[in-house]
N, C-alpha and C positions, 0 to 999 in steps of 0.2 A: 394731522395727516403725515407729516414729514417721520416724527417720531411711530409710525404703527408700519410705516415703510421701513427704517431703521431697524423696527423689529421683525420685521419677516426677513431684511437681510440678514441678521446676528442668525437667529433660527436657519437658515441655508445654511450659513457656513456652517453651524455646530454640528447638520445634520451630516456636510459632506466632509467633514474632520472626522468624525465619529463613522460611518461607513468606509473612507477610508482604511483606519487600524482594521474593523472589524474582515476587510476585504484582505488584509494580510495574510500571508502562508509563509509555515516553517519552509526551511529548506533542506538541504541532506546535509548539511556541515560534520551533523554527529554520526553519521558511515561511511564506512570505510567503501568509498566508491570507486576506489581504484580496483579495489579487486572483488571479484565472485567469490564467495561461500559455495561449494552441493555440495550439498548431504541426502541422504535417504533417509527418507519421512515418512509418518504416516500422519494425515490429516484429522482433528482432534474436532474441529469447528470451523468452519466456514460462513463470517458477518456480512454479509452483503449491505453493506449499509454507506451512510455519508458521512464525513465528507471521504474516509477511505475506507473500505473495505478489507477487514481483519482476517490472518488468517491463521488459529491456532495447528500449530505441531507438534507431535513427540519426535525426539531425536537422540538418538541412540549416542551418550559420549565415549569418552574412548573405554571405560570401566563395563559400557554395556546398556548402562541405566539410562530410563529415558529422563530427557532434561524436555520442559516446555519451552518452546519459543511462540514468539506472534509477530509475524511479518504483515506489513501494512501494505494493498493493492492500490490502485488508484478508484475512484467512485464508481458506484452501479455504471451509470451515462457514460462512462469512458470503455471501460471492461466491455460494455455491451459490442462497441464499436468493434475491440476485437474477439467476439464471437463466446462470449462468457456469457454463464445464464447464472441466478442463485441457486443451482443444482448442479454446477462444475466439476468443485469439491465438494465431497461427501465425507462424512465420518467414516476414518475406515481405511480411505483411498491411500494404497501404497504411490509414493511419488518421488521424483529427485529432487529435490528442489534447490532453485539457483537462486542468491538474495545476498545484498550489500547487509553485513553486518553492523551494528552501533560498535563504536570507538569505544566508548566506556567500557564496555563487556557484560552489557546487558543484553539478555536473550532474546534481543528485537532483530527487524531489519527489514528490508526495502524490500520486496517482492521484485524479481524481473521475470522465470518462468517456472513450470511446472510440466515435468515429464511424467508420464504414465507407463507401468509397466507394459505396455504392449507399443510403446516408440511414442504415440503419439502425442502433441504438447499443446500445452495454454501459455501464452505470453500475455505478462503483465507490463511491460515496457515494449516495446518495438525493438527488436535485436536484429540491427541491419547485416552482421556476419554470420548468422543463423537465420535461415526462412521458418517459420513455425512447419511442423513435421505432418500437424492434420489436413 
């Protein structure tokens, strides 16, 4: 008996060690969060998915040509909060868009919002110096 108790305690803890790591999340260490990136984009694909929601661009470099980038949004469940549906972004959609660039010089980065050519905007972060415009 002592021993089958022994083993259902070993089994917890392996179970709540192992959920643990797996509960882990990256942080932003590898963007540059001091400063904003905008650029003028147009919207390529829009992932609406877990655990973030991707969101491809073309970006016009200084030569002209477009360079792909993919900024990562926070999940469906959050976005919904602020007022985002999986029909936001469209293929197509001319936009500004504001995003914490990667360190490296990899054409990723942190989504914070998205301007629409007629003013109006989507926030992916909470930007307390700017009210969203819709």
């Amino acid at each position: 008996m002592k021993a089958k108790v022994l083993g259902v305690f070993a089994m917890a803890i392996a179970i709540l060690v192992i959920s643990t790591s797996a509960l882990a999340h990256h942080g932003n260490a590898g963007y540059d969060m001091a400063n904003m990136t905008v650029k003028k984009a147009t919207v390529t694909e829009f992932e609406w998915t877990n655990p973030h929601c991707q969101i491809h661009l073309d970006i016009a470099n200084d030569a002209g040509e477009a360079e792909h980038w993919t900024v990562e949004a926070p999940p469906p469940a959050i976005l919904i909060d602020r007022g985002w549906t999986r029909k936001s972004l469209q293929p197509g959609d001319a936009v500004t868009a504001y995003f914490h660039v990667a360190k490296n010089g990899a054409k990723i980065g942190i989504a914070q919002k998205f301007i629409f050519t007629d003013g109006k905007g989507i926030w992916a972060y909470p930007d307390p110096q700017t009210p969203p415009a819709n």
